[in-house]
Structure formats: C-alpha cells, structure tokens
Residue, then its C-alpha position, 0 to 999 in steps of 0.5 A: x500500500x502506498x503511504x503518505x508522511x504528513x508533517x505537521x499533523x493536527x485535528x484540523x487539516x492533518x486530520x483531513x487529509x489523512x483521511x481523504x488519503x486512507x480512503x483512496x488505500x494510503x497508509x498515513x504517517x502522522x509526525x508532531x510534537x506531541x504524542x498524546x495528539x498522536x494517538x488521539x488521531x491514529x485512534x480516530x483513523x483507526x475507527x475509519x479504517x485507516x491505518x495509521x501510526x504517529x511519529x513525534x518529532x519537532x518540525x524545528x529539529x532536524x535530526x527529530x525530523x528526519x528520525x521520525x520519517x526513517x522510522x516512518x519509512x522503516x514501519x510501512x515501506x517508501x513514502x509515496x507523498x510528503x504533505x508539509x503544514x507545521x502550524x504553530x501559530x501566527x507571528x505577528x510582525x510589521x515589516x519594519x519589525x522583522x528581526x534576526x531574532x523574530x525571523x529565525x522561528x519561522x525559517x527553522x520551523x518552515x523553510x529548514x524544516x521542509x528542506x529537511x522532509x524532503x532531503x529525508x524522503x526524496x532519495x527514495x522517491x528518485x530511485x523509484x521515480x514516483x512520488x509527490x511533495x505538498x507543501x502548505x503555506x498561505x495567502x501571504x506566500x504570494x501577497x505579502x500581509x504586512x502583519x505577518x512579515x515573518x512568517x510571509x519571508x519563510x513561507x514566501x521562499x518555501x514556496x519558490x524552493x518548491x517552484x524550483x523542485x517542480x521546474x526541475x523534478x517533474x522529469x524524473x517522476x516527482x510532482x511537487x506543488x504549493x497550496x496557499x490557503x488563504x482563508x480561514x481553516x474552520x467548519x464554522x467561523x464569525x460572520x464576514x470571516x472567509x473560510x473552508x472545511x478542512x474535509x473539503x480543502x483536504x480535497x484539493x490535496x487529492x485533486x492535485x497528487x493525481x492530476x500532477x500538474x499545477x505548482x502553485x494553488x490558492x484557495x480563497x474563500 
C-alpha cells in the first residue's frame, strides 16, 4: 500500500487529509510534537479504517525530523507523498519589525524544516521515480500581509524552493506543488470571516497528487 508522511499533523487539516488519503488505500504517517495528539488521531483513523501510526518529532529539529520519517519509512515501506503544514501559530510582525531574532522561528520551523522532509524522503522517491511533495503555506506566500512579515519571508521562499523542485523534478517522476490557503481553516467561523472545511480543502490535496500538474494553488474563500 502506498503511504503518505504528513508533517505537521493536527485535528484540523492533518486530520483531513489523512483521511481523504486512507480512503483512496494510503497508509498515513502522522509526525508532531506531541504524542498524546498522536494517538488521539491514529485512534480516530483507526475507527475509519485507516491505518495509521504517529511519529513525534519537532518540525524545528532536524535530526527529530528526519528520525521520525526513517522510522516512518522503516514501519510501512517508501513514502509515496510528503504533505508539509507545521502550524504553530501566527507571528505577528510589521515589516519594519522583522528581526534576526523574530525571523529565525519561522525559517527553522518552515523553510529548514521542509528542506529537511524532503532531503529525508526524496532519495527514495528518485530511485523509484514516483512520488509527490505538498507543501502548505498561505495567502501571504504570494501577497505579502504586512502583519505577518515573518512568517510571509519563510513561507514566501518555501514556496519558490518548491517552484524550483517542480521546474526541475517533474522529469524524473516527482510532482511537487504549493497550496496557499488563504482563508480561514474552520467548519464554522464569525460572520464576514472567509473560510473552508478542512474535509473539503483536504480535497484539493487529492485533486492535485493525481492530476500532477499545477505548482502553485490558492484557495480563497
């Protein structure tokens, strides 16, 4: 069976999107940093039928990371699809507020930890000639937001590295794309405040590992 990585996991997108891929026969590795949050997802998966296993690791920790995913590999075979979205939480900083300091957060967390995933899962995917990498930024990838400088710079060069492996990748049989989501990720949310379900963004995912070939996808309310 084939398996899907998908760092970053939560009860909301993670969720959903291990969810539309256990339904079409993937096998779902799960990496955060908290355990409890783990089991408390493998154990959802598992009343769907899914098959599932939690990994910790902090997104920020190379050496964690690319553990989790060895042992990822080692319990259920070659990771045909990495999907990347750590979250945690909104940096709020104004442009002219960006620091060393304030920026490194975002750089280890979002663009280090990437570049890290893929370098743990990439080697595999060429030797077979098969695999898809997703990585999950927002809307400020693209249009900056003036609040949210930080995180906007990390995301902005994740999402030109992931152009970068798409542009030079596609070739040897390894799809690469971007979804920038650029709403709120919520079932419910106050009036006026633009949002989707993550069961149905968690779609777009699945669209776009089997169509294979739009880089860059927005999704706006």
């Amino acid at each position: 069976m084939p398996t899907i990585a998908i760092v970053g996991a939560g009860p909301g997108l993670g969720l959903s999107i291990a969810k539309v891929f256990g339904s079409h026969g993937f096998e779902v590795a799960l990496i955060s940093r908290s355990k409890d949050n783990l089991d408390t997802l493998v154990a959802e998966l598992a009343n769907l039928g899914v098959n599932a296993a939690g990994f910790p690791a902090d997104v920020a920790d190379p050496a964690q990371l690319t553990a989790a995913l060895a042992a990822a590999a080692g319990r259920f075979g070659r990771i045909e699809v990495l999907e990347f979205s750590p979250h945690a939480g909104l940096a709020m900083t104004a442009p002219q507020e960006v620091s060393v300091d304030s920026l490194r957060p975002q750089i280890d967390g979002l663009l280090y930890g990437a570049v890290t995933a893929v370098q743990a899962v990439l080697p595999a995917m060429l030797a077979a000639g098969s695999g898809t990498l997703l990585f999950t930024t927002g809307g400020g990838a693209i249009t900056p937001y003036p609040m949210l400088a930080s995180t906007n710079i990390a995301q902005a060069g994740l999402r030109n590295w992931a152009i970068n492996l798409h542009n030079t990748l596609t070739d040897q049989g390894v799809y690469t794309a971007t979804v920038a989501i650029n709403v709120m990720i919520a079932d419910h949310a106050p009036e006026h405040i633009a949002h989707r379900a993550p069961d149905e963004i968690a779609q777009h995912y699945w669209t776009l590992h089997i169509q294979r070939s739009q880089v860059d996808h927005l999704i706006g309310a």
